[in-house]
Structures are given as C-alpha cells and as structure tokens.
C-alpha positions as CSV (number, residue, x, y, z in Angstrom):
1,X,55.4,-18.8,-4.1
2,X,55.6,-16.5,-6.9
3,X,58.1,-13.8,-7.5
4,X,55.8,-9.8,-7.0
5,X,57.3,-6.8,-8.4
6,X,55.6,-3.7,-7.3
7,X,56.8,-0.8,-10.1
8,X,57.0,2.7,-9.5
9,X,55.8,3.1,-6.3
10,X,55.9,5.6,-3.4
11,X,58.0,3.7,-0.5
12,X,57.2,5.1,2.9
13,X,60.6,3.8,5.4
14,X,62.8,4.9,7.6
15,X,61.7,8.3,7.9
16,X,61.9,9.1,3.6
17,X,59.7,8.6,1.4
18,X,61.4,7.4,-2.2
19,X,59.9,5.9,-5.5
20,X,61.2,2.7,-5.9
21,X,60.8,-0.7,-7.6
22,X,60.5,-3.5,-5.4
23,X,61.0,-7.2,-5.9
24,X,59.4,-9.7,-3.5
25,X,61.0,-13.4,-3.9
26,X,60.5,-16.5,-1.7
27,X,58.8,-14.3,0.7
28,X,61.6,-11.8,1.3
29,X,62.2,-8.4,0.4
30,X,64.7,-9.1,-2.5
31,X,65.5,-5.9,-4.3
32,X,64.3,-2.4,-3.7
33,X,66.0,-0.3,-7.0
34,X,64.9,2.5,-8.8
35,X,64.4,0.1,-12.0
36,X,64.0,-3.7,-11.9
37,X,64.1,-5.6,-14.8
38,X,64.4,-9.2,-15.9
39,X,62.3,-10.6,-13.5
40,X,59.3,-12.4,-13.8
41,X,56.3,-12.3,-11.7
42,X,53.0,-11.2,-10.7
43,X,53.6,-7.2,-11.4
44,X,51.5,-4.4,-9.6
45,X,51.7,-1.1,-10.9
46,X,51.8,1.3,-7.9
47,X,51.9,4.5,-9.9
48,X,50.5,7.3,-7.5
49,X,50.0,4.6,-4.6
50,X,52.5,4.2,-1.4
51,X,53.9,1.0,-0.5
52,X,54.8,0.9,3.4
53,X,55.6,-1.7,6.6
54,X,53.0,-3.9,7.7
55,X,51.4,-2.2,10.4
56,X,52.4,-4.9,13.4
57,X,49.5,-4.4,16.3
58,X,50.8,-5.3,19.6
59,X,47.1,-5.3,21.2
60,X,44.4,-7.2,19.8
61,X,41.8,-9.6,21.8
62,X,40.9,-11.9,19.1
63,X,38.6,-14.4,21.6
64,X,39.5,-17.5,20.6
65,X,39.4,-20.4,22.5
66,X,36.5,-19.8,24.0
67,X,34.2,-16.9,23.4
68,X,34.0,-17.6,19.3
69,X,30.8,-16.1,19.0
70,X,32.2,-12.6,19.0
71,X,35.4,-13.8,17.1
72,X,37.9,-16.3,16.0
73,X,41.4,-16.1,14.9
74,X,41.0,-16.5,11.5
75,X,37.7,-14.2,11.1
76,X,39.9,-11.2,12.6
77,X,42.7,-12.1,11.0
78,X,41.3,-11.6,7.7
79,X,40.4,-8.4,8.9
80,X,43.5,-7.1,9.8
81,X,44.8,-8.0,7.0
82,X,42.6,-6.2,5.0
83,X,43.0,-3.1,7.0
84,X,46.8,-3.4,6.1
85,X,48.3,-5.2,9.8
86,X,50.3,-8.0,8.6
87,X,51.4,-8.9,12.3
88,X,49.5,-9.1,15.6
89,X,50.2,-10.1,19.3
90,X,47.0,-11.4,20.9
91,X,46.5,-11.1,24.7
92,X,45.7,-13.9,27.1
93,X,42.5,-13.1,28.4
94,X,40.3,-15.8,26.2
95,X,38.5,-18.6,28.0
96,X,40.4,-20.4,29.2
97,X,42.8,-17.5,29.5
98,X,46.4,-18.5,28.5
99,X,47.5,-19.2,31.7
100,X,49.7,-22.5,31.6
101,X,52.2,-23.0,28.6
102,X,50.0,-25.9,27.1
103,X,47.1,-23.7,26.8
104,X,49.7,-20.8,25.0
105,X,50.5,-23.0,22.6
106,X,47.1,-24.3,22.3
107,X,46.6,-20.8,20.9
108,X,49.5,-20.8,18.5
109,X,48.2,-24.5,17.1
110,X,45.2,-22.5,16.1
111,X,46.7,-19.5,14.5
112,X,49.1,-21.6,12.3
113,X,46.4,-23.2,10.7
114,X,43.8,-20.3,9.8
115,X,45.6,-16.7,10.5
116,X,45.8,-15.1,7.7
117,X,48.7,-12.6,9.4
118,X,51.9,-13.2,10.9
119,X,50.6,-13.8,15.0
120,X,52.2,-14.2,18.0
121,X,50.7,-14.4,21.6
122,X,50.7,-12.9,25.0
123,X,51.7,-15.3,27.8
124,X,49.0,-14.2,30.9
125,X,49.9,-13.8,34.7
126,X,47.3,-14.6,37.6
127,X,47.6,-14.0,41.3
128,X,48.7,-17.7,41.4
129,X,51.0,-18.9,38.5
130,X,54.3,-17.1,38.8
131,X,56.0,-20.4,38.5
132,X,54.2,-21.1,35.4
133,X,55.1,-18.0,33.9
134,X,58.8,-17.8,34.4
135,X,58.8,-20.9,32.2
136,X,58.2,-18.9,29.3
137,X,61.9,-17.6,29.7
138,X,63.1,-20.7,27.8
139,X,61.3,-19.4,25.0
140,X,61.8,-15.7,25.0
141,X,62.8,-15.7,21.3
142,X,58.8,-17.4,20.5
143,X,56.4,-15.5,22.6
144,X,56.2,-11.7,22.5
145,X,55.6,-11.0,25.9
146,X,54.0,-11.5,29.1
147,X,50.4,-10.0,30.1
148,X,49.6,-8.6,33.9
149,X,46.4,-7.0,34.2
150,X,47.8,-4.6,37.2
151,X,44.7,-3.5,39.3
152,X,41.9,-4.1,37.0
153,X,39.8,-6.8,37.0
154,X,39.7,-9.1,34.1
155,X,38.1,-12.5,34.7
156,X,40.6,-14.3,37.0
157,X,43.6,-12.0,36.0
158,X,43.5,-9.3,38.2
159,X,47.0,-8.9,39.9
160,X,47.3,-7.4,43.2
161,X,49.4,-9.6,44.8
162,X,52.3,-7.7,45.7
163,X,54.8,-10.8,46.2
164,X,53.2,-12.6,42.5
165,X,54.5,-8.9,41.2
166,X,57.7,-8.9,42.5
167,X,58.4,-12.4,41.4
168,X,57.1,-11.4,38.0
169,X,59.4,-8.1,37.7
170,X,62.6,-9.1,38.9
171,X,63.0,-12.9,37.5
172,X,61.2,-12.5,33.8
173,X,63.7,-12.0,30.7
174,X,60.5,-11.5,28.7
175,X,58.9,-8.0,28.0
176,X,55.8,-7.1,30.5
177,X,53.2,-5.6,29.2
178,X,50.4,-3.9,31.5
179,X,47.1,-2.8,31.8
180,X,46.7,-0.6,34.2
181,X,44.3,0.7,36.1
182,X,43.3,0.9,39.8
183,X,40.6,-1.3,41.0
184,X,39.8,0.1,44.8
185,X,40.2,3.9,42.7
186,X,37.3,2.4,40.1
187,X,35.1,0.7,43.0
188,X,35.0,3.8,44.5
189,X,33.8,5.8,42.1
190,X,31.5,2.9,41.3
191,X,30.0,3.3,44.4
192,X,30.2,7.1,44.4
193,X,28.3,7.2,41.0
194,X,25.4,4.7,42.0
195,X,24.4,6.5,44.7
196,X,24.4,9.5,42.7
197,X,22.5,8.6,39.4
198,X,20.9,4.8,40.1
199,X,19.6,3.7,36.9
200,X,20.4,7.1,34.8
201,X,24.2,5.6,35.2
202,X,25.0,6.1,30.9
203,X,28.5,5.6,28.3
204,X,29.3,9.5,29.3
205,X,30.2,8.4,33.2
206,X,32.3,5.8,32.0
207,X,35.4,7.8,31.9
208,X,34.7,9.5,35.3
209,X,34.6,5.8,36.9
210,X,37.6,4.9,35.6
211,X,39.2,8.5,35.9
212,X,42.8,9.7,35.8
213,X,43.6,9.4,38.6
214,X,42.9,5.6,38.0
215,X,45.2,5.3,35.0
216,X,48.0,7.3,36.6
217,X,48.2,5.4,40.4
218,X,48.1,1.8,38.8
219,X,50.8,2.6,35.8
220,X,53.1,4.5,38.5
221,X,53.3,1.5,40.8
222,X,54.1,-0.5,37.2
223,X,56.9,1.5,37.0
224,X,58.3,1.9,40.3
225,X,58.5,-1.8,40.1
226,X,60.7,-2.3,36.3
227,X,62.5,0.7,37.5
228,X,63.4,-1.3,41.1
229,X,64.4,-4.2,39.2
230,X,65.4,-2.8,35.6
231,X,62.5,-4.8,33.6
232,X,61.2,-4.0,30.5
233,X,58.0,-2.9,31.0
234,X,55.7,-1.6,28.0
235,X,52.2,0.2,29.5
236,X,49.2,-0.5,27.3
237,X,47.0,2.0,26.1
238,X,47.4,5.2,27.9
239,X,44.8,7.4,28.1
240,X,45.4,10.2,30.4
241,X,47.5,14.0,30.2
242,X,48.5,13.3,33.7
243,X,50.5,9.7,32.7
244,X,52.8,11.1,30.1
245,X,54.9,12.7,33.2
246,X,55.7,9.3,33.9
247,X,57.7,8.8,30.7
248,X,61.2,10.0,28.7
249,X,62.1,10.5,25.5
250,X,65.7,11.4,26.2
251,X,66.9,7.8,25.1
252,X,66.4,6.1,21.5
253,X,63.7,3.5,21.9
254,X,66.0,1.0,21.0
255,X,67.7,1.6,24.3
256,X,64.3,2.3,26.7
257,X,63.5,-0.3,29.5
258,X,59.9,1.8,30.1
259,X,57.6,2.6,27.1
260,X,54.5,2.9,26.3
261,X,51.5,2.7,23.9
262,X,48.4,4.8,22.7
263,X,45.8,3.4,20.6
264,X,43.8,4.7,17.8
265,X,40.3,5.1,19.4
266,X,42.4,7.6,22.2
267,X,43.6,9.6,19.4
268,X,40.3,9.6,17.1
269,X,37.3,10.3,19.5
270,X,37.0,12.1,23.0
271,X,34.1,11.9,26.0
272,X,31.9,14.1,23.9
273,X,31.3,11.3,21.2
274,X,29.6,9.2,23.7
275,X,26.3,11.3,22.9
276,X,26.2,9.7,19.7
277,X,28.0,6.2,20.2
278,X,27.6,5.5,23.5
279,X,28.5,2.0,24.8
280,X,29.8,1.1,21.2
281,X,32.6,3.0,21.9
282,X,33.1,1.8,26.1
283,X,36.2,0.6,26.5
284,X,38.7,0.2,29.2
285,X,40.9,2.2,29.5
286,X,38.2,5.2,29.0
287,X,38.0,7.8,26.6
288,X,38.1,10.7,28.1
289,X,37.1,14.4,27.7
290,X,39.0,16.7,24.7
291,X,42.5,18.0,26.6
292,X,43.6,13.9,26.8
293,X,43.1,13.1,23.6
294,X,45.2,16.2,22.4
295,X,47.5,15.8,24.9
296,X,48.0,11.9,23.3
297,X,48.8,13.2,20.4
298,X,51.5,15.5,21.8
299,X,53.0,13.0,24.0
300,X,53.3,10.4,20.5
301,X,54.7,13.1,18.7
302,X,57.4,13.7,21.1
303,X,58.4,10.4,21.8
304,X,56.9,9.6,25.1
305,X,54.4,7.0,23.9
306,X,56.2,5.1,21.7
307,X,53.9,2.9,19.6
308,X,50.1,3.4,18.3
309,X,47.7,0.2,18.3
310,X,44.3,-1.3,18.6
311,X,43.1,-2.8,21.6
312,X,40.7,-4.4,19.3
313,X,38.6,-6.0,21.4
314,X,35.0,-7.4,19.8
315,X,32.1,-7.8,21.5
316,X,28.7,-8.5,19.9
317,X,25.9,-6.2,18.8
318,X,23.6,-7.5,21.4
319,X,26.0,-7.2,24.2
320,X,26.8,-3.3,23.5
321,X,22.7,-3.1,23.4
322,X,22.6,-3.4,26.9
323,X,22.3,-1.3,29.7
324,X,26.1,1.0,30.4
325,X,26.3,-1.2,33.2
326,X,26.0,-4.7,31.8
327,X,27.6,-3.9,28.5
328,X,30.9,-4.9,28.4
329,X,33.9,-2.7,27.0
330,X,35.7,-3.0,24.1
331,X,35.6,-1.8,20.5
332,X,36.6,-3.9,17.0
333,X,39.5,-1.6,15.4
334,X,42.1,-3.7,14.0
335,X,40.6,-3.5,10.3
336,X,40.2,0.6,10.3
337,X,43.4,1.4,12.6
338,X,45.7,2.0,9.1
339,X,42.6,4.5,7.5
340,X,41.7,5.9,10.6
341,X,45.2,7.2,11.4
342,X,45.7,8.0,7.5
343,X,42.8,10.1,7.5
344,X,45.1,12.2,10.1
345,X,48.2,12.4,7.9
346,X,45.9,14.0,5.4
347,X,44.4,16.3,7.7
348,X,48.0,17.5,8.7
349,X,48.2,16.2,12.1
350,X,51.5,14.0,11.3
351,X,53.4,13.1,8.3
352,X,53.0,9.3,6.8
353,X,56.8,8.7,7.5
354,X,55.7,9.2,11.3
355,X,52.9,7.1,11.1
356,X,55.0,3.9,9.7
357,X,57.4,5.1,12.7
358,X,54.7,4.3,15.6
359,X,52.3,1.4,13.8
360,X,55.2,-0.4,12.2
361,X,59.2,0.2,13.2
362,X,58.3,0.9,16.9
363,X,56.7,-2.3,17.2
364,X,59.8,-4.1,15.4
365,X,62.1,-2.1,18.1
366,X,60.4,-2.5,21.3
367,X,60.0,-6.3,21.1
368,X,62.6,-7.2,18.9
369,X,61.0,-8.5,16.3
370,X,63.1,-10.6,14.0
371,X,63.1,-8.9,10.5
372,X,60.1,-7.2,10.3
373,X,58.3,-4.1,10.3
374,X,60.5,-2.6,7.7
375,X,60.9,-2.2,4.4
376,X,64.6,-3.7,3.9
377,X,66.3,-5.9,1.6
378,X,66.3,-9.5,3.4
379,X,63.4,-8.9,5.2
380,X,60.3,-11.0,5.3
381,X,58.1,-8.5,2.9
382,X,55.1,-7.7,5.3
383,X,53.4,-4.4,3.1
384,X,50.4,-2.8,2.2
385,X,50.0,-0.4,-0.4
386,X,48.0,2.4,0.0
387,X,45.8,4.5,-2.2
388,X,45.7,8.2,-0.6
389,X,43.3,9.3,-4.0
390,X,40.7,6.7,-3.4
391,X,38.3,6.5,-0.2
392,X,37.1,3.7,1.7
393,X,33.1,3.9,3.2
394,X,32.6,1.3,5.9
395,X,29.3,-0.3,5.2
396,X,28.0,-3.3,6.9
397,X,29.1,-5.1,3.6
398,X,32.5,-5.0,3.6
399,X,33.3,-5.1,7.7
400,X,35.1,-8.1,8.6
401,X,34.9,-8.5,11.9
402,X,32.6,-11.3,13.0
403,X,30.6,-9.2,15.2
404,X,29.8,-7.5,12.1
405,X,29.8,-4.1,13.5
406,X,31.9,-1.1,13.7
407,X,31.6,2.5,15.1
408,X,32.3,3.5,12.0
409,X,29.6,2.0,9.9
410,X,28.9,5.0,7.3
411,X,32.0,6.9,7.8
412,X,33.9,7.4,4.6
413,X,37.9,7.4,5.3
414,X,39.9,9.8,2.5
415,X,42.1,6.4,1.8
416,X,42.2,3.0,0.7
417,X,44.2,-0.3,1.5
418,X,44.1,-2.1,-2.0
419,X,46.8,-4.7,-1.5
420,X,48.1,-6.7,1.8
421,X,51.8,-8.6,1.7
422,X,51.6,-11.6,4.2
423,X,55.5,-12.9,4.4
424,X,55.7,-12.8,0.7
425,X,52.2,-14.0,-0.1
426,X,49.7,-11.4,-1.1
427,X,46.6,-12.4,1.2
428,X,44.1,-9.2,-0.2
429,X,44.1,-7.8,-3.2
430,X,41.0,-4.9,-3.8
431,X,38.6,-6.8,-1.6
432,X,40.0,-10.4,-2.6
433,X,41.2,-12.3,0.2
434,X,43.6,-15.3,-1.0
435,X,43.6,-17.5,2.4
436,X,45.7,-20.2,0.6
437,X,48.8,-19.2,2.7
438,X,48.5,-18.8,6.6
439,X,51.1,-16.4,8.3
440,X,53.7,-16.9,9.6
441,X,54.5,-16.8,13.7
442,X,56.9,-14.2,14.8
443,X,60.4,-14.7,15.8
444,X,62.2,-12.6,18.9
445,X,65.8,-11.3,19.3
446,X,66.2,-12.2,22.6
C-alpha cells in the first residue's frame, strides 16, 4: 500500500478547522504536521480543499442477498464511497433477512470480497428468535448492533411481542437500534383514508398515514423499555417535533444509554415536495409537513438527535412508477448525503466542524467504533476531501446506485467530493474508482 501525503490542506476535526499536512502510511493516519517532508508517496495537493472523517452511515439497506435487482453490496458501496462515506452498517431486512448468525455472516462473506467501504451489519430480531439473537453477545466487538422493527411491519420482522421485547432489552449487551412506528396507529388511518379518497389515495397522504402520533407512541414504548432495563437504545430516523421531548442532551453522548438519529431526506425536503416528487421521495418513516423538518434541525443542533444518516434504501424505477399504494418506500441517499448536507453549511444553517460532529464522530461514539471516524494520528485514515469551490450536477451519468435513479437527478450541489480514503487505500479519485482494495469490517469497543 503506498505511503499518501495530502499537503496544505483544510483539516475539518474535532470541532477546528486547521491547515495541515497529512501523511497516510500502511493504512493509518501517520502524521498530521504543519509541514511534512522526506517522505515519499502519492502526493495530493489540497490547496483550497478540506480534508475531513469518513462520513460512517449507520442506516443503509443495501438488498443483498436477495433482492439484487435494486442493489448489491458492492454496487452501493461504490456509491458511497464516492459520495465520501467510508463506513456503513447495513440492516437486516434483505431476503432472507439476517435472522440466524449463519445468514449474518453470510452477509459479511459478501462484503469482504466486493465492498468497496469499511461495512458492518445489523443483526435482525423477529417475534420468534430471541434465542438466536442473544448469541450475538459473544461477538459484541464484530457486529454493530441489533435491529427490531418495533410496530411496523417489515416482511416477517414486525415485533409486537411484548415478552420477545423484554427478553431482547434486558439480556442484549449489544446496541438496539429501532424503527419505530405504530402499526394498529397506521392501520387505522389506512382504513380512515380509504374510505375517504379510494383510488385518489397519492405520495401527499403518506405522512398523514403514518402521522406523529405514529412515530411518537411506538419510540415512547422503545424507551420506556431501555429505560426499565438500562439498554442502549439508539431510535432510527426520527421524523416528528413531538418525539424530540422524548430525549436529553444534558449528558455527553459518550455517556447516553438513549439517542437518536435524523436523516438527510428529514432535514432536506418537507410534505410540500411530494407535488413534485411524489412516491420517489415515500419513505417510512414519512416526511412530513414544514414545522418537522425545522424542528429536526433544532433538535440536531442542540444535541437531542445525536447523529445524521441515510436510510438509503433503493428501490427500482418501475416499482416507484406505481400507484402510492403499491409503491414501496424508500429513497437511494447514501451517494448525495455528504453534498446534500454541505450544500447547508454553505447556506449558513451549520458550520462544517458540526457537520463532521453528527455524520462522522457521533457515529464513532455511539457504537464504539474502534479507531475511526476521526482524523487522529494512529487511526485507520477513513477521509474524503472536499472541494467547497467546485459543484457537483447529478446526471443520470454519473449516479451510482444500481437503480440508477435519484431524486436529485438535475440538481446541482455547490460542492464536490474529489478524493475517498478507504483504510489507507484511495478507492475514488475525481470520478475514478480504484476497486483493487475491499474495506475493511469494523471493529467494536465493547
């Protein structure tokens, strides 16, 4: 692996923002100095450019085994890497979903030989496999976490069994993350809505069928039970003003046993963009109308959601072509999460040191990720430099994704990602992909 030394460049970590040389060696983080010299290497001149962490998305549905046509491993893999995430934590529901700990590792087999980014995978929970599940506390420093889908129906992984929960919460060691969202709350309004509009049913009702008061019931019940048996419980992609009550930022997140996520499509669009995108931009949990999304922001910039990510979650053109009600939900992010949240530091909504915060330390803190998402000496050197003078247009061309669609198809983000730093190997390089070196899998302090 051959030595990189990235002059004069802008490093974005640890809240500052300093210009630094930095030497890459053997796939670590070697030196960070204001001058390095008498090394030699592959050299990139970051004059102007900023150098930060990875980005490490802790949601991404990347299909594979299973339902390959909308994606693999290695196709999305590629593009995340070329959107800048170096790291990413997959979640069970794949077919078959990751249920037992042979199909898990099935998954990680298939990752070490084509993911381009450092990967690590969800273990999933059903009504029925408690047992099964608990065994992944022999290898809580391999796997990232476990997966209950709390109240909404995912294929065979809705949880509603009370006693699977309470087995679950008090006798994991592993982080629990949820989804949540009340099914009988959702069926209702299903119902409700049917009767009301029949056929006329459209994207804009989506976030009044799966409402508030959806989101808020299902993730207080989530934490009524970590708080009954102290687990550490992270909620996935909030979406609501009314579920930020339901969590502190009075304590360091290093120390939190409750926290929580928001993802990029939450903070970017709101229910009046489903005029123009309708079910290309259905998704569950909703997006819902304009005082959520700005309440989101508020709650990530105090503290009370703790990290931002994807929920990337591919479907094919076809599929969103469909009627609202046979279309399913989900929306490919993962390769536009980095620009899309830039384009916000340069519209003044947070600074770039806060951004690196929530899409790459936070997700090193909450699950304990062994030497990563920083920029440190001795760390595995996960970066992506940054070009905030250049601007990206997302054609059909140059998406990534195998769906080969994206809701932003024609949008032109103020930003560019020019260079990708895989554990020391530079995977993308101004369009280039070099796929010669997979990533690596991620490690846990348990």
């Amino acid at each position: 692996m051959q030595n990189i030394i990235i002059r004069n460049i802008s490093v974005v970590n640890e809240g500052s923002t300093t210009v630094q040389d930095v030497l890459i060696r053997n796939g670590r983080i070697e030196k960070i100095a204001p001058q390095i010299s008498g090394v030699e290497g592959k050299e990139i001149n970051g004059e102007g450019k900023h150098l930060l962490p990875g980005v490490i998305d802790d949601q991404v549905h990347f299909r594979e085994p299973g339902l390959t046509e909308k994606a693999t491993i290695q196709s999305e893999a590629r593009a995340a890497v070329a959107g800048g995430t170096t790291s990413f934590m997959e979640m069970p529901n794949t077919k078959p979903a990751a249920l037992t700990q042979e199909l898990l590792e099935d998954k990680y087999n298939i990752a070490a030989k084509g993911s381009l980014a450092n990967y690590s995978f969800f273990m999933g929970v059903a009504n029925d496999n408690a047992e099964e599940v608990l065994k992944a506390n022999a290898k809580k420093d391999r796997v990232c976490g476990i997966k209950i889908f709390m109240g909404s129906s995912t294929g065979n992984m809705l949880v509603d069994n009370y006693l699977t929960l309470e087995k679950i919460f008090s006798e994991t060691e592993l982080l629990i993350a949820t989804h949540c969202e009340d099914e009988k709350i959702i069926r209702a309004n299903m119902e409700k809505y049917k009767q009301e509009k029949g056929d006329r049913l459209s994207a804009a009702d989506h976030p009044l069928i799966r409402n508030e008061e959806a989101c808020f019931e299902s993730s207080l019940v989530a934490i009524q039970f970590a708080q009954k048996h102290n687990s550490r419980l992270h909620i996935l992609h909030i979406s609501t003003e009314k579920e930020l009550q339901l969590f502190s930022n009075m304590l360091p997140l290093a120390e939190k046993r409750i926290t929580a996520e928001v993802c990029v499509h939450h903070l970017w669009f709101t229910a009046d963009d489903y005029t123009k995108y309708g079910n290309l931009i259905k998704c569950n949990p909703a997006i819902k109308a304009p005082h959520h999304r700005e309440a989101l922001w508020q709650g990530m910039l105090d503290n009370k959601l703790d990290i931002i990510a994807t929920d990337h979650a591919p479907h094919t053109w076809d599929e969103k072509q469909q009627t609202y009600l046979q279309a399913p939900s989900g929306v490919p992010l993962v390769q536009h999460s980095l620009l899309m949240m830039l384009e916000q530091v340069k519209a003044g909504r947070f600074t770039i040191e806060k951004m690196v915060e929530k899409m790459s330390h936070a997700p090193a803190i909450c699950f304990r990720i062994k030497e990563r998402g920083y920029i440190r000496e001795g760390y595995h050197a996960d970066c992506v430099i940054v070009d905030l003078n250049q601007s990206t247009t997302v054609t059909k061309e140059n998406i990534y994704y195998k769906c080969g669609w994206s809701p932003f198809e024609g949008h032109t983000f103020p930003a560019a990602v020019t260079h990708t730093i895989v554990s020391g190997h530079l995977a993308y390089e101004n369009g280039q992909f070099n796929e010669n070196q997979p990533g690596q899998r991620l490690l846990f302090n348990a």
